[in-house]
Backbone bond lengths (Angstrom), bond angles and torsions (degrees), N, CA, C in turn:
res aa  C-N    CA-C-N  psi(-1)  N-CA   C-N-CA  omega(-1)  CA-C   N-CA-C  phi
1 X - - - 1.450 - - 1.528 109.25 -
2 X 1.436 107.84 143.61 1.589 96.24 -166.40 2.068 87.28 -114.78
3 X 1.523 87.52 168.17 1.784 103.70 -168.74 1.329 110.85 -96.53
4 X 1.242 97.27 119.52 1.278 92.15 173.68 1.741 110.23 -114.40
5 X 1.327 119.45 163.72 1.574 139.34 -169.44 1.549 86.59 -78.39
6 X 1.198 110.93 149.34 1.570 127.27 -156.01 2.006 98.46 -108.45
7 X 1.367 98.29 151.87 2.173 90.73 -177.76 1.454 101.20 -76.96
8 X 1.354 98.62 134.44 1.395 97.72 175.29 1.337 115.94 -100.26
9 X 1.349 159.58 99.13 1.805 117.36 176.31 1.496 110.90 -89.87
10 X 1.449 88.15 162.94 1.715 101.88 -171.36 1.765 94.63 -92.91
11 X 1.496 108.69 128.71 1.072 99.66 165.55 1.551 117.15 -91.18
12 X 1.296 122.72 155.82 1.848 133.89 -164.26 1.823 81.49 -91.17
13 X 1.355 85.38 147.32 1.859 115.57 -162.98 1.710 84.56 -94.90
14 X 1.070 119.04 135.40 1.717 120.89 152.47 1.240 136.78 -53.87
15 X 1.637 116.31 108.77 1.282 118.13 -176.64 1.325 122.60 -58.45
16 X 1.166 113.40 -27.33 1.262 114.71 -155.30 1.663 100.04 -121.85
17 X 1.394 129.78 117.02 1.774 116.40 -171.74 1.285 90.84 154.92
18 X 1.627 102.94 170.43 1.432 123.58 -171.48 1.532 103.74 -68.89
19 X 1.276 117.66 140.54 1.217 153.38 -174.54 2.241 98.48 -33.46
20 X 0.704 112.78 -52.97 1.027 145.57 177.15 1.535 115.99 -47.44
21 X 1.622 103.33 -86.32 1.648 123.42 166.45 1.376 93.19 -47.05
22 X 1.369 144.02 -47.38 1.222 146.61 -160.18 1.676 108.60 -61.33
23 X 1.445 117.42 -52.01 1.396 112.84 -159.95 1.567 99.07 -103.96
24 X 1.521 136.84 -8.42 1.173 139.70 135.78 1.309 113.93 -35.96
25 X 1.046 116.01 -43.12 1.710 114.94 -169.87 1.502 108.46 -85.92
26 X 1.307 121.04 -39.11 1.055 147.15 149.69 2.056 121.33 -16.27
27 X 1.415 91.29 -67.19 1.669 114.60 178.14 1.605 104.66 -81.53
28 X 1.323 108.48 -40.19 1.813 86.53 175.77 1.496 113.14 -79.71
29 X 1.414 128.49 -31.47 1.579 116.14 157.84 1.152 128.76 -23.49
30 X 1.821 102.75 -48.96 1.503 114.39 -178.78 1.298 112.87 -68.88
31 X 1.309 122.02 -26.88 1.608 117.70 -152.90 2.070 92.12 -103.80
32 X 1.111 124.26 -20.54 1.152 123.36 163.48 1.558 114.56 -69.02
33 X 1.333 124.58 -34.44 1.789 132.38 -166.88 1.806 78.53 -44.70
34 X 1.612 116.73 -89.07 1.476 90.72 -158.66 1.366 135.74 -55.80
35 X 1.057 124.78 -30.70 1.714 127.32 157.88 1.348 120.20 -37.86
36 X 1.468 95.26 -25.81 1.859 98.52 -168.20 1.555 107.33 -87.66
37 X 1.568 108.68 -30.11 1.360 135.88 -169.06 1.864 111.32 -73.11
38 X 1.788 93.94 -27.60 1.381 102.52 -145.70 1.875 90.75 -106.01
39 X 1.550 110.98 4.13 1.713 104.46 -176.59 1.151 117.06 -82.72
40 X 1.256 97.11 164.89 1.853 98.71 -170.82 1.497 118.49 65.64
41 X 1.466 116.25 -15.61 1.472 92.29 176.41 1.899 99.95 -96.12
42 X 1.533 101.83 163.46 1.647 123.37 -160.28 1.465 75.52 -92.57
43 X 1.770 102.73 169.02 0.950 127.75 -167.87 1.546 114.15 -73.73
44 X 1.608 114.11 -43.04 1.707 103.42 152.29 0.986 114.65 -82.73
45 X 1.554 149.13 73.39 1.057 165.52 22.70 1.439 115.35 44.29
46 X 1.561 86.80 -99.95 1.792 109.31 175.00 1.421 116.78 -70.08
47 X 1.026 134.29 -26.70 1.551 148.03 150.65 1.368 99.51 -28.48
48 X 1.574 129.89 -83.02 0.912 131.53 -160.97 1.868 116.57 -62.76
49 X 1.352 98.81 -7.34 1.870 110.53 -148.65 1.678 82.03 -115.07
50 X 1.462 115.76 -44.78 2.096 96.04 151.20 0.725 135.18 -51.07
51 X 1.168 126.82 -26.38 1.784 135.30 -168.53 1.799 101.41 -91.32
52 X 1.338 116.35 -37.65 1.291 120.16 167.49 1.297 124.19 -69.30
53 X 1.569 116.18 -7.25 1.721 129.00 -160.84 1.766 75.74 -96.62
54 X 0.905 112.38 -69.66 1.716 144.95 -163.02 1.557 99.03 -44.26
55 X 1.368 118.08 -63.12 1.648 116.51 175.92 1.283 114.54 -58.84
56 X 1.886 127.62 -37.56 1.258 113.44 169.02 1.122 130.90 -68.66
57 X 1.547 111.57 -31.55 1.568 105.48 179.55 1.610 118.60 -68.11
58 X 1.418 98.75 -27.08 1.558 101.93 170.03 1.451 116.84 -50.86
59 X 1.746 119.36 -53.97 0.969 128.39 165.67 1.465 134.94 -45.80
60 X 1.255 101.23 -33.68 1.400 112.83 176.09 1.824 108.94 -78.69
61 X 1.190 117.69 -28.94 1.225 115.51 -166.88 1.758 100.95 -85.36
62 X 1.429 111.81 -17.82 1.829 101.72 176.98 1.224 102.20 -103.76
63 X 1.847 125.65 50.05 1.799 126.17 148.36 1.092 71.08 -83.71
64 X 1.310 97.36 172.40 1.843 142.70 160.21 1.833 91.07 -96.04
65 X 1.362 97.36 148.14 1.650 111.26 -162.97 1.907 87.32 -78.02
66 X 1.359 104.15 -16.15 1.745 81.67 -179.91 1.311 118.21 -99.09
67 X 1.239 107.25 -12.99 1.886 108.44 164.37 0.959 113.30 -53.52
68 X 1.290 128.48 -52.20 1.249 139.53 176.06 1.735 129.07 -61.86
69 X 0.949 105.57 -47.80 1.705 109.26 149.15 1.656 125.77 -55.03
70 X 1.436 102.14 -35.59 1.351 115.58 170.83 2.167 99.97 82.46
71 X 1.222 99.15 50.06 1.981 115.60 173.42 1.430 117.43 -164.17
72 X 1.916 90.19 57.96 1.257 96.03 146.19 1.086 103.30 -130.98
73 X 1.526 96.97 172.04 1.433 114.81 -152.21 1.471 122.52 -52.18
74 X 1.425 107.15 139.52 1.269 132.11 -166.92 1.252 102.64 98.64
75 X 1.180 142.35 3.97 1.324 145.46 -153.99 2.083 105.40 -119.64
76 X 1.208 102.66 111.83 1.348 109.64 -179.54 2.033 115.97 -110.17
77 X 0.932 108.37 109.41 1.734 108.83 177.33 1.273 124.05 -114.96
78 X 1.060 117.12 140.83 1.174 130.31 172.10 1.298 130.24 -131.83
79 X 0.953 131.63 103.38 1.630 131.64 -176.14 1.705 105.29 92.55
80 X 1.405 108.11 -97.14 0.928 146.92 -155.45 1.763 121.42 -122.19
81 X 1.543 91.46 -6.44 2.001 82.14 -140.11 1.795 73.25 -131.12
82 X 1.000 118.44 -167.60 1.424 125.97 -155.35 1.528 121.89 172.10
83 X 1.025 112.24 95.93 1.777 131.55 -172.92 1.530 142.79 -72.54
């Protein structure tokens, strides 16, 4: 029998309440999104969807920090906008 990730639901945080109860409710929403994201799929599933997490970050880590900002050379910005 193969494993599968269990349903999660996200419960909705209270709009309306003390400052407090508010952003508690707030942070476990957040911390459920991937659990909630991640049900029903089998274990090569997520296997395969690490290995895809894993190749981008690799990828991401060999820009140069100014490609990515978009000021390297030849590269003129201003504001917003970028030349």
């Amino acid at each position: 029998m193969t494993w599968t990730a269990p349903e999660v639901t996200r419960r909705d945080w209270p709009q309306v309440a003390p400052e407090r109860e508010m952003l508690d409710g707030l942070l476990d929403w957040h911390r459920q999104t991937p659990l909630h994201k991640c049900s029903g799929l089998t274990e090569a599933d997520l296997a395969a969807y690490r290995e895809t997490v894993e190749r981008s970050r690799a990828a991401v880590a060999r820009v140069p920090l100014e490609r990515t900002l978009g000021t390297g050379s030849g590269t003129r910005c201003a504001g917003s906008t970028c030349t």
